[in-house]
Structures are given as structure tokens and as C-alpha cells.
N, C-alpha and C positions, 0 to 999 in steps of 0.2 A: 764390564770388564775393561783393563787400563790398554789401550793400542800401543803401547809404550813396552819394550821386553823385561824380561827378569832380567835380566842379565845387566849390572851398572858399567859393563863396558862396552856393550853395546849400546847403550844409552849415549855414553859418556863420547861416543862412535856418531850416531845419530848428530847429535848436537852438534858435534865439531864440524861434520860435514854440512850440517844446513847453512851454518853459521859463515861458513866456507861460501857454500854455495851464494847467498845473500851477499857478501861480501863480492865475492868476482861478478856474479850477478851485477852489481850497483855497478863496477868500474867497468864491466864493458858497453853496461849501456851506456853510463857517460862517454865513453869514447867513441858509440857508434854515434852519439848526438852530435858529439864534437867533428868525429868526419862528416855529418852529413850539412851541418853549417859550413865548415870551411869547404867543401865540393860548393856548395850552395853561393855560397858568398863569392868565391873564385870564378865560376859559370857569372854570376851575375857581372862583375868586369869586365870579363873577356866581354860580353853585350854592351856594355857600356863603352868600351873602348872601339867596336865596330862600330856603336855609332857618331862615335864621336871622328872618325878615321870616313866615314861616307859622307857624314858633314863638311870636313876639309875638303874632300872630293869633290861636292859639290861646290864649295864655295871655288875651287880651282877651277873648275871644268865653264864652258860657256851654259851649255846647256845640257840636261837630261836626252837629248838625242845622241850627245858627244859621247857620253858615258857607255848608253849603249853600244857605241860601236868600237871603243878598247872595254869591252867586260874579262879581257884578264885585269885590270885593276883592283873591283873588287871581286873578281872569282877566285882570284891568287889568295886575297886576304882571309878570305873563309877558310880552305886551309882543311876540310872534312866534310863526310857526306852527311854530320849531323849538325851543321849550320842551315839555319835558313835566314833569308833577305828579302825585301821586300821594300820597294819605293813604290808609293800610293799619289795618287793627285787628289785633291781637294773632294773629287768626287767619288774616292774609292779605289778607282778603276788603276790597273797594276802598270805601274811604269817600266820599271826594272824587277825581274824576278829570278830568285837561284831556290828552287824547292825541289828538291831531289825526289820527296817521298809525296809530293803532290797533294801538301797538307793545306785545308781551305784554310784561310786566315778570318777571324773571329772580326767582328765588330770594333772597333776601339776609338773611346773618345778622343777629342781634340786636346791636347796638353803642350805646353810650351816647355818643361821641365820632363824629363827622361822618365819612364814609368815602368812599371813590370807588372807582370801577372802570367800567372802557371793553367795551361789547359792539364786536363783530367783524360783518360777515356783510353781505345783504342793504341792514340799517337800522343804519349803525353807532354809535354814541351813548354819551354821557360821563353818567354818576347819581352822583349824592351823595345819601347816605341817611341817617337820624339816626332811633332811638328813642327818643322824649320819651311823659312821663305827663300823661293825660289827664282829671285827675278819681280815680275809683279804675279806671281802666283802662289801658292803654298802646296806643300809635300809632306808628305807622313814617311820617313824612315821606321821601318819594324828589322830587327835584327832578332834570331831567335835561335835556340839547339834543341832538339831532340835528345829526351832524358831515358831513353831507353838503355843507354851505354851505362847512364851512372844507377839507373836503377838496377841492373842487372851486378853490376860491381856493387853496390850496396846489401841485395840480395845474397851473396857468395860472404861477403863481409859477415850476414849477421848469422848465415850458417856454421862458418868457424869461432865466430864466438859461441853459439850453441855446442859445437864439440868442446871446443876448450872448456866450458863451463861444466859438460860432463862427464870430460877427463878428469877435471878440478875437482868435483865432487868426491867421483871414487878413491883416486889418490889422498883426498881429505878424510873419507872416510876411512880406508885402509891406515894410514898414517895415524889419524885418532886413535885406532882401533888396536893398536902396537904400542902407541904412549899411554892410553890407558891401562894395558895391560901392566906395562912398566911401573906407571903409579900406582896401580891398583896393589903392588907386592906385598905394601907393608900392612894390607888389609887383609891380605890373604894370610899374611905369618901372622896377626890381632887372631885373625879366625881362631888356627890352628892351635895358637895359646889357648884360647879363650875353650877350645872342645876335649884340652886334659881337664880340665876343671871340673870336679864332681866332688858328688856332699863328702867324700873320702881325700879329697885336697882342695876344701875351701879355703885353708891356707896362704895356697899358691897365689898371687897376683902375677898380673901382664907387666909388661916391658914397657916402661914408658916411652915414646917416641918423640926424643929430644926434636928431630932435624923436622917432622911436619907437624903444623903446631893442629890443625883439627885432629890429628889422632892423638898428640900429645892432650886436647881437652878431652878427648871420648876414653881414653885410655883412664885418665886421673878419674874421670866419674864411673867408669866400671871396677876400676879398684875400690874406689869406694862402696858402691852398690855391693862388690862383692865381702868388704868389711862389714856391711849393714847385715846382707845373710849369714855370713859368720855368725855372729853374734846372735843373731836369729835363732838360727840352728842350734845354737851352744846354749842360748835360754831353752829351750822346746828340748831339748835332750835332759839339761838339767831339771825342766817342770816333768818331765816323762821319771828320769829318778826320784823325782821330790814326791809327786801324787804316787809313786808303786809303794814309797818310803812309809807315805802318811795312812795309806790304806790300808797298809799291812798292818801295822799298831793295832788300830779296834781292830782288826779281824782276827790278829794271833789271840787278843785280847777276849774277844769271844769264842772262838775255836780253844781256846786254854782251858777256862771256866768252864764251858760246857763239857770238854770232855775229863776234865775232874769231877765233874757233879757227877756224873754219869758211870764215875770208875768204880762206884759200890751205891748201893739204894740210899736216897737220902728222904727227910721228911716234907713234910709239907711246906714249913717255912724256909727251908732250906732251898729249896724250888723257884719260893717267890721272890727270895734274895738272887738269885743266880738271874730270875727274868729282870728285874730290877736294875740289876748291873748291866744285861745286855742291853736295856733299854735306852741307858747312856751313853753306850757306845754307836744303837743304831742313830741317837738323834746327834751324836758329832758326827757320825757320817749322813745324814740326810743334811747338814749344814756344809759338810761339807761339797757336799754332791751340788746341792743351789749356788754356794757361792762359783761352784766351777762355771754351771751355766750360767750364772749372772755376768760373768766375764766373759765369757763366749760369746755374748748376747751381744756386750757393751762395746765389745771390740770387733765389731761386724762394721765393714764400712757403709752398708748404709740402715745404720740404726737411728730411727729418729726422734728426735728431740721436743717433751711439750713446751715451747720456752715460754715463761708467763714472767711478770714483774715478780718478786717477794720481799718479802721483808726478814730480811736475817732476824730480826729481834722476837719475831715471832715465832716462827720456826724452831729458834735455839728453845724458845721459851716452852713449846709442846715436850720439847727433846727433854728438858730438865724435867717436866714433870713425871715424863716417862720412866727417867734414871733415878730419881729421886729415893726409890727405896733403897736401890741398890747402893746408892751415894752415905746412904743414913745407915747401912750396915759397919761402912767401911770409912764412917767419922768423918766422912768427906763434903765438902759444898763446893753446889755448881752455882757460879753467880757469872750472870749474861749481862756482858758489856755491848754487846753488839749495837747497832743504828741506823746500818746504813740497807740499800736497797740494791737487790739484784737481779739480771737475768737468767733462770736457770730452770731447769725442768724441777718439779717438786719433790716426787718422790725420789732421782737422785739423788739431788743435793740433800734431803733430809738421809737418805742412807748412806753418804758420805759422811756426814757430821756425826751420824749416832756413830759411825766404825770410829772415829778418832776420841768422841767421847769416852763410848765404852773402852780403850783402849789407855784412855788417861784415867778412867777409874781405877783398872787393874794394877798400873803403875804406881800412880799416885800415892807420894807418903802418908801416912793416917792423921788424920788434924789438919791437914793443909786444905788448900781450895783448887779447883779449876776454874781456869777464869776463860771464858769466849769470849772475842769482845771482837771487831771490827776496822780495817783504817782502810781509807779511799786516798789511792795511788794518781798517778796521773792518767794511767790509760785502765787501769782493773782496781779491784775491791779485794782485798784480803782479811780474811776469815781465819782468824788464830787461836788454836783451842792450847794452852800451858796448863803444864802440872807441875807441880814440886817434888821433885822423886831425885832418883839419883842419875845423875848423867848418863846417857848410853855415849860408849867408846867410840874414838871416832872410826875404827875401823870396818864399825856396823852404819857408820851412820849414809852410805852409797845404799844399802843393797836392805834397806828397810822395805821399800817398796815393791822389792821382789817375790812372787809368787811363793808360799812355804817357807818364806825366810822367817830366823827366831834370833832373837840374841841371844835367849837362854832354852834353846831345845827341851829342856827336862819341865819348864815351869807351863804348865797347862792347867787351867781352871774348865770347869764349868761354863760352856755358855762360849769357850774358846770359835777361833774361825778359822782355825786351822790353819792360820799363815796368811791366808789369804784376805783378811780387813782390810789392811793397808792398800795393798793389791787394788782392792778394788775401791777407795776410794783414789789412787789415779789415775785408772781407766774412767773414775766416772767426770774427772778433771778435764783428762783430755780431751773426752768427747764434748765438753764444752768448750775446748778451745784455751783452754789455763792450764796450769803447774801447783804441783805442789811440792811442799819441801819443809826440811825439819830442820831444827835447831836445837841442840842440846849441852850446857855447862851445868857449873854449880849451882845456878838460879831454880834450876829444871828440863824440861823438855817443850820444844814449841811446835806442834805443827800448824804449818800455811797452805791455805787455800786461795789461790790467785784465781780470779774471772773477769775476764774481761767485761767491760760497760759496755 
């Protein structure tokens, strides 16, 4: 489960404040570093500057006995009870002493150049040391401050920037949490659009949102998505009239007949004619019943695919032997041009080709030919089955491929598909991944099968 709230302004809350926080976060600790170097660097002067000021001392004075006896000289100079002083002789041993807090003084090498170094612990304390010569002898000046003063003002320092920072926070939080709110409006009005919206005003679209442009894209793509349902909806309402349309026919068609056979005793042959006829109508409805699930089938998103190499030329070549009688009924020749080589599932694409075939037989002028034949495009292979017949109108020529669509309602044969051929050779198109499309003047009629290589 996500730590994170439902709620995107609270989120939007969250962030602002971390981000806040991280932010003041970073500047105050640069600023406590910065105070604690210049305190640091400051403290270290002032030691350098007393020993530089006990050195002129000494170079003044006759001798370290003299000194001891005016020590307001340097006790004036110290100036606080967190200085400490210290003159050493060669051997250690304390010359001159001001240690208020009776702090043992540490070991420290001989150095002719000024030096520092910080004790730890209990008494923590910053010394600067220098050996200088004193006559025919040598002295250790240590000047030093106890850091209790600055660490205790350092401590108070980094405790206010803790509050600050969790004043900071909250005020960034509450503040996010107000502007978010304020931005968030025009999500809130998208919502409230977007919840009259029902399959009884799929019509309606949203408000585009000129002045924020992420709503303005989210906005253009859910009007579209909701053009996509439209349309959806409007075929699915239209295939729900088309299939109650087409089913009623055989059935009034059998409900008729039979209840005229029925309305006075008939003979035996009379009988076998009436079964006869029902027989016709039950096998256009079991054709048409398959074709519906063969669509249902093919338009499942995850229906899949055998794909093998084939050979269009062979293929068409089964197809023709198949259609051949029917071809030789109706004065017609199938002559296969085809050549080229595809990817595609077999038994599809063979029941693609025989729906366009058998469809250019039924068409097709008497005496003329069907030709298949093949051309390899740059990126797909097109598969075009022509007949010579009479042009279909352009006004039919969008809405061929549509479920129960006919250009001529009343002309039904034998062996019909009820609207749905076409149909379903573009569902078996698409699930390949190609198009198809027709082409129809005075030459004839062409349908195209595009597949991608």
C-alpha cells in the first residue's frame, strides 16, 4: 500500500513542504558553518594578536621578573575570565600565569612560527603557542580562550534554526495546501463536467482549458476518447438494430410458412417442401450465427495469432480450385496473379480472401474475369482481388466494411453472409496489423489487403 495520500493536495502539500523544508534546511546550515568559521577564525586573532602584544612585552621589559611585578600589563590585556596565559621556560615549568579555571596546560612542541590546536573534553579550549628568545634563554608564550561561551551560543543558534525550520515547514505546508487547492479548481470543474457525461449525453464534450496547458492536453484527449465512445456506442446500437433486422427476416420467414402449412391439412410433398425451405433459412442463420462469433472471436484483444511465412500464390491457387464451379456457373474465370510472400495466420487470411472472392463472384459481370494478383510496397504487401461489374456509388463506398451493411438490401443469394463478409475480412486485417480498402469506377471494383512485412 502507497504511504503517499489519496488526496493530490495533499500530496501536492507534502512536497511543497519537504522541498521547503530541504531548502531552509540547506541555508541554515550553511549559515551555522559560516558562523562557526568566522567565531573560529575571529577567536583565533584575538590569540594571535596576544601573542604577538606579550612578545612586544617582552621584547620591552628587561626581564620576565619585571613583568611579574606590573601583571596589570598583561591582565588588563586579557580583558575576560575566558582567556588564558601562560609563559613556560625552556623546561616547562610556569613563568607567568593567568588561569582562572586552573586548566592543566597539554604538552606542546617547540615551534618558532605561531600554532594552534583545540583541547576536547570536560574544559574545551582553543591555544596558540610561539617560542620566542629571551635574553640567552628561551620561553614558550601559550595564549588561549575557553570555548564554553561560544559553544553554548552556537548551541542556542542551531536550536533556532530548528524552530525556524519547523515553523518553515508547517507554514510551507499549510501555504502548499491553500495553493494547491486554488490550482487544483479547474480539476475539480474537468471532474464535475466530465460526471454529467453518460451513454444518454455522449454528445456533450468538456471545456477546453485555454489558460493551463496540461489540462488543455488532458482535456483535447478526453474529448477525443469520448468521440471514440460515441461512435462506439452509435455502431453497437446500430449492429444491435442491424442483427434484431436480419434475424427477424428468416424467422418471420419461417414463422409465415409454417403457419400457412399448418392453416389446413396438407400432403406429404407439401411438407417436405415447407422442411426444405426452413432448411434454408436455418442454414443462413447458423451462417449467420458463426460469422457473429467469428467476430467476437477476432476482435478480442488477446486473440492470437499462428503467424507462419506463405505464399499468396498458393493459397489463392486452393481458393480458385475451391470456387471454380461456382465460377463456371456464372461464365466467370479466376486467374491468380499473385507472387509474393507473407506473414500471416493461414486459416485467416485464407477466409479473408475466399469472403472477397466469393463476393467478386456474386458481383462480377458474366464473361469477364477476376484477377488476384499481388504488389510489394515499401513497408506491406498488397493483395487485390478486381472484378469487372458495375461501380458501386461513392456514397456506399465508407460504410462497406460495416457489420450488415448492403448496397442493395433486397439482392440476397444463396450461400449470402449476411452483411457480415466484409466485416470480417477487416477484423481479420487488423488483427494482423494492415488495412483494407476498396476501390470502385468504370474499370470495376478492387479490394486491397495491406500486411505488413
Amino acid at each position: 500500500m502507497s504511504i503517499w495520500p489519496r488526496s493530490l493536495s495533499l500530496r501536492l502539500s507534502l512536497l511543497f513542504a519537504s522541498i521547503s523544508t530541504l531548502v531552509l534546511g540547506g541555508i541554515g546550515f550553511y549559515l551555522y558553518l559560516s558562523l562557526h568559521k568566522e567565531i573560529a577564525w575571529r577567536d583565533d586573532q584575538a590569540l594571535l594578536g596576544r601573542l604577538e602584544r606579550m612578545h612586544a612585552l617582552l621584547d620591552d621589559s628587561a626581564s620576565i621578573a619585571a613583568l611579574r611585578e606590573r601583571p596589570q600589563l598583561y591582565g588588563n590585556m586579557l580583558g575576560n575570565r575566558q582567556s588564558l596565559l601562560w609563559i613556560l621556560d625552556a623546561d616547562g615549568h610556569t613563568l607567568i600565569e593567568i588561569n582562572p579555571v586552573e586548566m592543566s596546560i597539554p604538552h606542546l612542541p617547540a615551534t618558532e612560527t605561531i600554532r594552534f590546536t583545540q583541547l576536547d573534553g570536560d574544559m574545551p579550549a582553543r591555544l596558540a603557542w610561539l617560542n620566542v628568545s629571551q635574553g640567552e634563554r628561551s620561553v614558550t608564550l601559550v595564549a588561549g580562550k575557553l570555548l564554553d561561551e561560544r559553544n553554548q551560543m552556537l548551541s542556542a543558534y542551531r536550536f533556532k534554526l530548528a524552530i525556524a525550520l519547523a515553523v518553515g515547514a508547517v507554514l510551507a505546508f499549510i501555504l502548499g495546501w491553500l495553493a494547491s487547492q486554488r490550482g487544483l479548481r479547474p480539476v475539480r470543474h474537468l471532474a464535475s463536467r466530465a460526471a454529467r457525461i453518460d451513454t444518454q449525453h455522449l454528445h456533450l464534450r468538456l471545456e477546453e482549458q485555454q489558460q493551463v496547458s496540461e489540462l488543455h492536453a488532458l482535456t483535447v484527449a478526453l474529448n477525443l476518447m469520448l468521440a471514440r465512445l460515441e461512435n462506439g456506442f452509435s455502431q453497437l446500437s446500430r449492429f444491435c438494430e442491424d442483427l434484431a433486422h436480419e434475424m427477424r427476416t428468416p424467422l418471420s420467414n419461417l414463422m409465415g410458412q409454417t403457419q400457412h402449412t399448418l392453416s389446413r391439412p396438407r400432403t406429404r410433398n407439401e411438407y417436405e417442401s415447407l422442411l426444405v425451405s426452413n432448411q434454408e433459412e436455418y442454414e443462413r442463420l447458423a451462417r449467420m450465427i458463426d460469422n457473429m462469433l467469428f467476430l467476437a472471436r477476432t476482435e478480442q484483444p488477446k486473440t492470437s495469432l499462428t503467424v507462419e511465412r506463405l505464399s499468396v500464390s498458393d493459397l489463392v491457387e486452393q481458393l480458385s480450385e475451391y470456387f471454380e464451379g461456382m465460377a463456371e456457373d456464372r461464365d466467370l474465370h479466376l486467374v491468380n496473379e499473385t507472387i509474393h510472400e507473407v506473414h500471416a495466420d493461414r486459416d485467416l487470411l485464407r477466409r479473408a480472401l475466399a469472403n472477397l472472392i466469393a463476393n467478386a463472384l456474386r458481383y462480377a459481370a458474366s464473361g469477364s474475369s477476376i484477377v488476384i494478383s499481388s504488389h510489394a510496397c515499401e513497408d506491406c504487401v498488397e493483395i487485390r482481388v478486381h472484378n469487372q461489374g458495375p461501380a458501386i456509388n461513392a456514397e456506399h463506398l465508407p460504410h462497406l466494411f460495416e457489420r450488415f451493411y448492403r448496397c442493395d438490401p433486397s439482392r440476397t443469394e444463396a450461400g449470402d453472409s449476411g452483411g457480415l463478409g466484409l466485416a470480417i475480412v477487416r477484423s481479420i486485417t487488423l488483427l494482423h496489423g494492415g488495412s483494407v480498402d476498396v476501390q470502385s469506377d468504370d474499370t470495376g471494383t478492387c479490394f486491397i489487403i495491406s500486411l505488413p512485412h
